[in-house]
C-alpha positions as CSV (number, residue, x, y, z in Angstrom):
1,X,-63.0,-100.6,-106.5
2,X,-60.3,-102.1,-108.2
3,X,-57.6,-99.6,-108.9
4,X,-57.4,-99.1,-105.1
5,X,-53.6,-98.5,-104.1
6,X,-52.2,-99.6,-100.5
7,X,-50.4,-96.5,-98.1
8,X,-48.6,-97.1,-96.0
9,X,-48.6,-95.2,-92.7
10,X,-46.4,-95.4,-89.8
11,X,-49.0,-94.8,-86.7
12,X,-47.4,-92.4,-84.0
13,X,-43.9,-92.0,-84.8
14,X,-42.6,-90.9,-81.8
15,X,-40.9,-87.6,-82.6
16,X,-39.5,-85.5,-79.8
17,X,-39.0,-81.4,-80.0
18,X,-37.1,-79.7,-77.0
19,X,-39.5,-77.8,-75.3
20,X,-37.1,-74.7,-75.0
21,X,-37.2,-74.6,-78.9
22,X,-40.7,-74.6,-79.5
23,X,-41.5,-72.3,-76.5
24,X,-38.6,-69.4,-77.5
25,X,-39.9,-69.7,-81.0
26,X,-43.7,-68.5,-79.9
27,X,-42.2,-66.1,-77.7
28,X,-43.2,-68.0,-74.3
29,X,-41.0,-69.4,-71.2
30,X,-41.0,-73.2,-71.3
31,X,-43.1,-73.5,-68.0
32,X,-45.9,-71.2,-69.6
33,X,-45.4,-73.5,-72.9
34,X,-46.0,-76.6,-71.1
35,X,-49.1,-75.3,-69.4
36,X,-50.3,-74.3,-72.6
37,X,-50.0,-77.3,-74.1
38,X,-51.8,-79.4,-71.0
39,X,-54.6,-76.9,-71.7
40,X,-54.6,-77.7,-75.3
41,X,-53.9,-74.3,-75.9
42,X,-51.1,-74.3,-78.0
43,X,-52.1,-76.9,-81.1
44,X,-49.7,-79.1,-83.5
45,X,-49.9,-80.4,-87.1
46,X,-46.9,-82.8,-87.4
47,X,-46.7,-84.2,-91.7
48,X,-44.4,-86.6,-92.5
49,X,-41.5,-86.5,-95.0
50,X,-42.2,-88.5,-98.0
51,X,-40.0,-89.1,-101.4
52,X,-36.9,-86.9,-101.0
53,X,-37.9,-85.4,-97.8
54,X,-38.5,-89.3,-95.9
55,X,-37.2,-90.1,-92.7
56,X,-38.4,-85.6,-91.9
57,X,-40.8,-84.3,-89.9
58,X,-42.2,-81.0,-90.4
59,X,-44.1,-79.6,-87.2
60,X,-46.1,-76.5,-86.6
61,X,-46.6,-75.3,-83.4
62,X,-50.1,-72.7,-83.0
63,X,-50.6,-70.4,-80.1
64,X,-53.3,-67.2,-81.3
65,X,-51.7,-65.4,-84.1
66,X,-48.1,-67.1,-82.9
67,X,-46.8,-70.0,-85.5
68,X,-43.5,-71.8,-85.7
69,X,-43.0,-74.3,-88.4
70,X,-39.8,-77.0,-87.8
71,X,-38.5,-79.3,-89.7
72,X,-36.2,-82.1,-87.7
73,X,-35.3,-85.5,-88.5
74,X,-36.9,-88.9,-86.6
75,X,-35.0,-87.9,-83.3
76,X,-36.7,-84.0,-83.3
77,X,-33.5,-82.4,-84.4
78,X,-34.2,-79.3,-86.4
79,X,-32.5,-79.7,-90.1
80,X,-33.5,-76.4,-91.0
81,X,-34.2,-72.9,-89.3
82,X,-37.8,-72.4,-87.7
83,X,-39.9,-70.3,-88.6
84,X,-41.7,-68.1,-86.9
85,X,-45.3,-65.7,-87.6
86,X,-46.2,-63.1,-84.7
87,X,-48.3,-61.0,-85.4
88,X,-47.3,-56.8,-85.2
């Protein structure tokens, strides 16, 4: 294949989000957060910032019907507001 293109990809950038965030976001105390998690409970897609949006992170945190979606820079601080889906 000759029109193959080279990406480059940054394996395990290591991003940190305070627990207390994430947990009061899905509606959980951080010890019950943190147990979830262990458990593989609670599940995470972390994408990575590209163009305009480089050097971001944008993490989404699953628990059942709960989602919270943050964006935060390369030392996990949030740039923007989470948000949040619970369901009714």
């Amino acid at each position: 294949m000759t029109d193959a293109r080279r990406i480059d990809i940054a394996l395990n950038p290591d991003v940190e989000i305070d627990a207390a965030l994430v947990a009061g976001g899905l509606g959980l105390e951080v010890g019950e957060f943190r147990e979830l998690m262990e458990q593989r409970r609670i599940t995470v897609l972390c994408e990575r910032g590209t163009g305009e949006d480089a050097g971001l992170y944008r993490a989404t945190f699953y628990h059942g019907a709960r989602r919270l979606r943050l964006v935060v820079d390369a030392t996990g601080t949030p740039v923007a507001h989470p948000t949040a889906t619970h369901p009714r």
